[in-house]
C-alpha positions in Angstrom: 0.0 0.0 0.0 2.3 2.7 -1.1 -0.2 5.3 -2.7 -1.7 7.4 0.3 -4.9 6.7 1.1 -6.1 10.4 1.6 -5.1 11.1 -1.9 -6.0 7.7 -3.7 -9.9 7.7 -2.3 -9.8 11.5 -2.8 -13.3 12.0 -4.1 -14.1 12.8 -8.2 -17.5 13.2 -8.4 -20.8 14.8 -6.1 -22.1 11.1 -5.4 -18.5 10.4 -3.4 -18.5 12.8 -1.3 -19.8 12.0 2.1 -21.4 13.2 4.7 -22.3 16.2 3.4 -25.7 15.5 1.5 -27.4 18.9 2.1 -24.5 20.8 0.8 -24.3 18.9 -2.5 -27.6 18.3 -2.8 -27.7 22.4 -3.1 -25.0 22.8 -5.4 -26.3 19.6 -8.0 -29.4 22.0 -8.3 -27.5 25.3 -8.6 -25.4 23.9 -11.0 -28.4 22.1 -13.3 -30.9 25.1 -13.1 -27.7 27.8 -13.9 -28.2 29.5 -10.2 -25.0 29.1 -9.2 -23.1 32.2 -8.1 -19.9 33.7 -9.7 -18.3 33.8 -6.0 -18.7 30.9 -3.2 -17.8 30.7 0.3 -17.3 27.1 1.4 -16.9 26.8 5.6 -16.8 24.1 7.9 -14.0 22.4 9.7 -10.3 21.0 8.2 -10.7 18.1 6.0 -14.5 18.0 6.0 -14.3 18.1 1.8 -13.9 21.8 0.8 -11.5 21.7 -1.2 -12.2 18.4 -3.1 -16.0 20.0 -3.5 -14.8 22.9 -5.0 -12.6 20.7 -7.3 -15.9 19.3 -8.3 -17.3 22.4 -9.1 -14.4 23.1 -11.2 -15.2 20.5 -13.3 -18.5 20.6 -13.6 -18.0 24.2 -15.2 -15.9 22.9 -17.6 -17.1 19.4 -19.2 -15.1 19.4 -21.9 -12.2 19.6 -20.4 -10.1 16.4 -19.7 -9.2 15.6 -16.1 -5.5 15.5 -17.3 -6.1 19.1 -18.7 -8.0 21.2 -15.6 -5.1 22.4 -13.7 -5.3 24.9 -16.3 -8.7 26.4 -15.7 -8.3 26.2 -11.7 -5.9 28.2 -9.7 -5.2 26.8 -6.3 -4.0 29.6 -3.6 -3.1 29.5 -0.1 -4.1 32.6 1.4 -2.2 31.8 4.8 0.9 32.5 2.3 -0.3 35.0 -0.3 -1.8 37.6 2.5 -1.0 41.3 0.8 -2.9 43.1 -1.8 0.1 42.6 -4.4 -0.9 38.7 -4.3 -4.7 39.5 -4.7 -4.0 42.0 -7.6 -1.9 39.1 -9.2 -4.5 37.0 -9.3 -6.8 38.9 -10.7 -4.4 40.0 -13.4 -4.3 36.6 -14.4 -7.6 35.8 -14.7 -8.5 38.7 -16.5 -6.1 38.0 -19.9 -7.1 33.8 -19.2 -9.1 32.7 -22.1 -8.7 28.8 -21.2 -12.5 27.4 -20.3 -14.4 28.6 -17.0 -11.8 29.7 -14.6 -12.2 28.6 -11.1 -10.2 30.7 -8.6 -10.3 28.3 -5.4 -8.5 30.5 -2.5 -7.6 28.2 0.6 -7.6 29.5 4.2 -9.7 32.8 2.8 -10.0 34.7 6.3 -5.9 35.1 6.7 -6.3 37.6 3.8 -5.3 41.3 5.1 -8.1 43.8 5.4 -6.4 45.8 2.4 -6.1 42.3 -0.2 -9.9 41.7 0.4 -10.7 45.2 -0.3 -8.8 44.4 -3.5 -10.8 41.4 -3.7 -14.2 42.8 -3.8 -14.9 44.7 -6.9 -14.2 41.6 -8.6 -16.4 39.4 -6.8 -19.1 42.2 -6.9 -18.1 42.5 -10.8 -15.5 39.4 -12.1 -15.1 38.8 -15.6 -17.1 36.7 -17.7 -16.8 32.7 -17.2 -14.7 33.7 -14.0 -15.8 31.9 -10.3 -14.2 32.4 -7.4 -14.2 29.7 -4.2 -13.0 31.1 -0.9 -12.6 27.8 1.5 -12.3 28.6 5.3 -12.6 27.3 8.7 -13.6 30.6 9.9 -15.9 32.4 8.3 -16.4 34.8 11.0 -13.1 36.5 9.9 -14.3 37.4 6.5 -15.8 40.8 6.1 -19.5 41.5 5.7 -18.9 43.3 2.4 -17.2 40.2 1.6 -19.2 37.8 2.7 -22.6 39.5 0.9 -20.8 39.2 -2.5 -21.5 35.0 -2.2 -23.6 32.3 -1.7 -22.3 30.3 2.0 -22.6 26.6 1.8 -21.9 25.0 4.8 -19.7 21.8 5.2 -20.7 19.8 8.9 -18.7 17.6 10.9 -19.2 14.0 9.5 -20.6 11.6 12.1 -18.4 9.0 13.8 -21.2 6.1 12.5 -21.0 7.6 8.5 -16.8 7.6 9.0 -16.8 4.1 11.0 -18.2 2.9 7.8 -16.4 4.4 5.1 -13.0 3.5 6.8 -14.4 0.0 7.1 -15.3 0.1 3.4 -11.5 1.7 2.3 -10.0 -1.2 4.6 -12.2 -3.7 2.5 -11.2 -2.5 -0.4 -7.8 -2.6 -0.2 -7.7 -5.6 1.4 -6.7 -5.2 5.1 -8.4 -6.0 7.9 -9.7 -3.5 10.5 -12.1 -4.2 13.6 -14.9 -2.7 14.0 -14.0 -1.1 17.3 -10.4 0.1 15.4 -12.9 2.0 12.6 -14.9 3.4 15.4 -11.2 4.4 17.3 -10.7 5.8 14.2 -13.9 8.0 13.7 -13.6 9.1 17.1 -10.1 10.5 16.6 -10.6 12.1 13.2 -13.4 14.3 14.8 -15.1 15.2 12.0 -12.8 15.1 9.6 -12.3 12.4 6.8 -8.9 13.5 5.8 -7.8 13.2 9.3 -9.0 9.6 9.5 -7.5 8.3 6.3 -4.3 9.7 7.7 -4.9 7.7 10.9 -6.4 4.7 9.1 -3.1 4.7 7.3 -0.9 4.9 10.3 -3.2 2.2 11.4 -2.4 -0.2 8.5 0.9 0.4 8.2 1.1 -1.0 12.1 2.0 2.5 13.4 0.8 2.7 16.8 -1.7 5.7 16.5 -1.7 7.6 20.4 -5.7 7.8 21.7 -6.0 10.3 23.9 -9.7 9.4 24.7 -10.0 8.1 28.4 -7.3 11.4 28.7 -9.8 13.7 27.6 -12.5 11.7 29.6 -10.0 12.4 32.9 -9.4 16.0 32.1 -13.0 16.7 31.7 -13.4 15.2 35.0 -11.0 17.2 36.8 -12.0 20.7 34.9 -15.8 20.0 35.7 -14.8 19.1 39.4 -12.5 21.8 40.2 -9.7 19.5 40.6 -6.7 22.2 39.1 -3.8 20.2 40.1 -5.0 16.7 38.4 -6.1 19.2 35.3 -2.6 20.4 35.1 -1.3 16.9 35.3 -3.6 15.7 32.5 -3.1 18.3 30.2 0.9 17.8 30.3 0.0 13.9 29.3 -1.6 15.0 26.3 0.7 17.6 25.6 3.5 15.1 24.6 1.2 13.6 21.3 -1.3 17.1 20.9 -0.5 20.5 20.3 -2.2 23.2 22.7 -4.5 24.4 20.0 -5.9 21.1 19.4 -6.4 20.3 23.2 -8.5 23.3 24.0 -10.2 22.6 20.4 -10.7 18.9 21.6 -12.3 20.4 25.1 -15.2 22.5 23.5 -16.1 19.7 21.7 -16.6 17.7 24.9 -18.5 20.1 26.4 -20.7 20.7 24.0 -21.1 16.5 23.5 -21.6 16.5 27.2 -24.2 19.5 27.0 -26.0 17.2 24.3 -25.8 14.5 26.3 -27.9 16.4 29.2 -30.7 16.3 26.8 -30.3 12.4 26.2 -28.8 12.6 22.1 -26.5 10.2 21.9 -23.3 11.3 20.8 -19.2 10.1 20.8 -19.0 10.4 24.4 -21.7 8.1 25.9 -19.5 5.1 26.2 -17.0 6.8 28.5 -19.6 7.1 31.7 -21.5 5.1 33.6 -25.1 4.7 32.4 -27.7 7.4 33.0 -24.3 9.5 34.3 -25.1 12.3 31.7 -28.7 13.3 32.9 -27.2 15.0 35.9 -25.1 17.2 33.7 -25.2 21.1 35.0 -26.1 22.6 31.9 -25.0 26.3 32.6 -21.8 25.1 33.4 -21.0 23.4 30.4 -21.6 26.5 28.2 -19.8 28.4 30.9 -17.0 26.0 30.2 -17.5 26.0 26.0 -17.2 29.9 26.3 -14.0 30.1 28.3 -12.4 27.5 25.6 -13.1 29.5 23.2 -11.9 32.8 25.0 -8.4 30.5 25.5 -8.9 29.5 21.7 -8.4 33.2 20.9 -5.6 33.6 23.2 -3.8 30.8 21.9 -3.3 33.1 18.4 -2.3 36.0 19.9 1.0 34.4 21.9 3.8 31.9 20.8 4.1 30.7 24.5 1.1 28.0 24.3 2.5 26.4 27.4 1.4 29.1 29.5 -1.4 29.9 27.8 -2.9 26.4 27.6 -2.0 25.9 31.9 -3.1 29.5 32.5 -6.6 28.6 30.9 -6.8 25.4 32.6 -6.5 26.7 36.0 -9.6 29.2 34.4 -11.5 26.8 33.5 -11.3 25.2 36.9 -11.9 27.9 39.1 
């Protein structure tokens, strides 16, 4: 197994994408009855199929083009890299003398552009030259600017579900194959949060007989000490699951047990039910939990504005407890 999973099972057509039926279900239709708009906003968390979608896209806009052949209608930028208005002016310099097919202008990690590059941006999204689309992917599309973000239609990409990922992983591992429990799949699922790419990354690890590090019953410990007050078996936890996780991803991790365990109050199952004891969940104080989401976030926000994520990863902790 030498070709990487991530990339050999990357999806080529609407029907393979999964776990995001609503979202293509509205962009089939735009596309068939001509409604789609000449600047798209696709959001929703890493590796949840926004950039394969809008690969799609690109395709479907050009059907006569050979797969071979549609690098040359679709430009592929990284806005974490290409920031400045010189970069956004570039862009659309290029697309403006293009003549090759419908040009699709997919722009990755949209929100890191400067204030003065989407300025730039936005008479050409209000205005862009004929047979011209633009994409903008991001996994924060509270950071774009209104003026921005009324030039194009949102389409939301979710969270897949651990069930919908179990079996897709169990498929791949058919496929090519290998054999993988159904409690590995589920490990799996569980891990990737959300994310399919994440999972094929882990499923190959898995495969390969790397040992992949689950941090679960770590998480289920750390949300035991935060919710009980307990700072000094917080701090201890957080250390453990510093040495596989970076501080981002832990307080990341956290809100989304709080919010599982704030679902769980209201008896939906969700990926943390199997970690306590049965009918555990009911007694959950509600308030606190959202308390405990918004501080996360708050620490989220910190995390950004300081290299030290040590301190600011304990500091919140010892927040969170108190």
């Amino acid at each position: 197994m030498s070709e990487v999973l991530a990339l050999k099972y990357r999806p080529k057509t609407f029907d393979e994408v999964i776990g995001q039926d609503t979202t293509v279900r509205q962009l089939k239709s735009a596309l068939e009855n001509g409604t789609l708009g000449h600047a798209l906003i696709f959001c929703g968390t890493r590796g949840s199929g926004k950039t394969t979608t809008a690969r799609i896209i690109a395709k479907a806009l050009n059907p006569n083009v050979a797969e071979n052949e549609l690098p040359m209608v679709v430009s592929e930028i990284d806005a974490a890299s290409n920031t400045g208005v010189d970069n956004v002016r570039e862009i659309i310099e290029n697309i403006r003398y293009s003549r090759q097919g419908h040009q699709v202008v997919i722009l990755d990690e949209a929100h890191m552009l400067s204030k003065n590059a989407f300025n730039a941006l936005l008479k050409t999204l209000e205005e862009p030259p004929p047979g011209v689309t633009f994409i903008l992917l991001t996994t924060e599309p509270n950071k774009l600017i209104p003026t921005v973000r009324s030039r194009c239609q949102l389409y939301e990409f979710t969270d897949v579900s651990v069930s919908t990922l179990k079996a897709y992983y169990l498929d791949i591992a058919g496929k090519e194959g290998l054999d993988l429990s159904p409690e590995a799949a589920e490990g799996i699922a569980l891990k990737a949060e959300g994310s399919v790419r994440d999972g094929l990354t882990l499923l190959q690890k898995h495969l390969s007989g790397e040992e992949i590090v689950d941090n679960s019953k770590l998480y289920f410990e750390l949300v035991g000490a935060i919710y009980g007050g307990d700072v000094t078996t917080a701090l201890d936890l957080v250390s453990a699951v510093r040495k596989s996780e970076e501080a981002r991803v832990i307080i990341q991790t956290l809100e989304k047990w709080f919010w599982w365990c704030s679902l769980e109050s209201f008896g939906q199952r969700t990926p943390v039910r199997d970690f306590f004891p049965e009918g555990s969940t009911a007694g959950f104080d509600l308030s606190k939990l959202q308390d405990l989401f918004s501080k996360c976030l708050g620490i989220e926000r910190d995390l950004y504005a300081t290299p030290n994520s040590k301190a600011v990863i304990e500091m919140g902790v010892i927040k969170l407890c108190l």
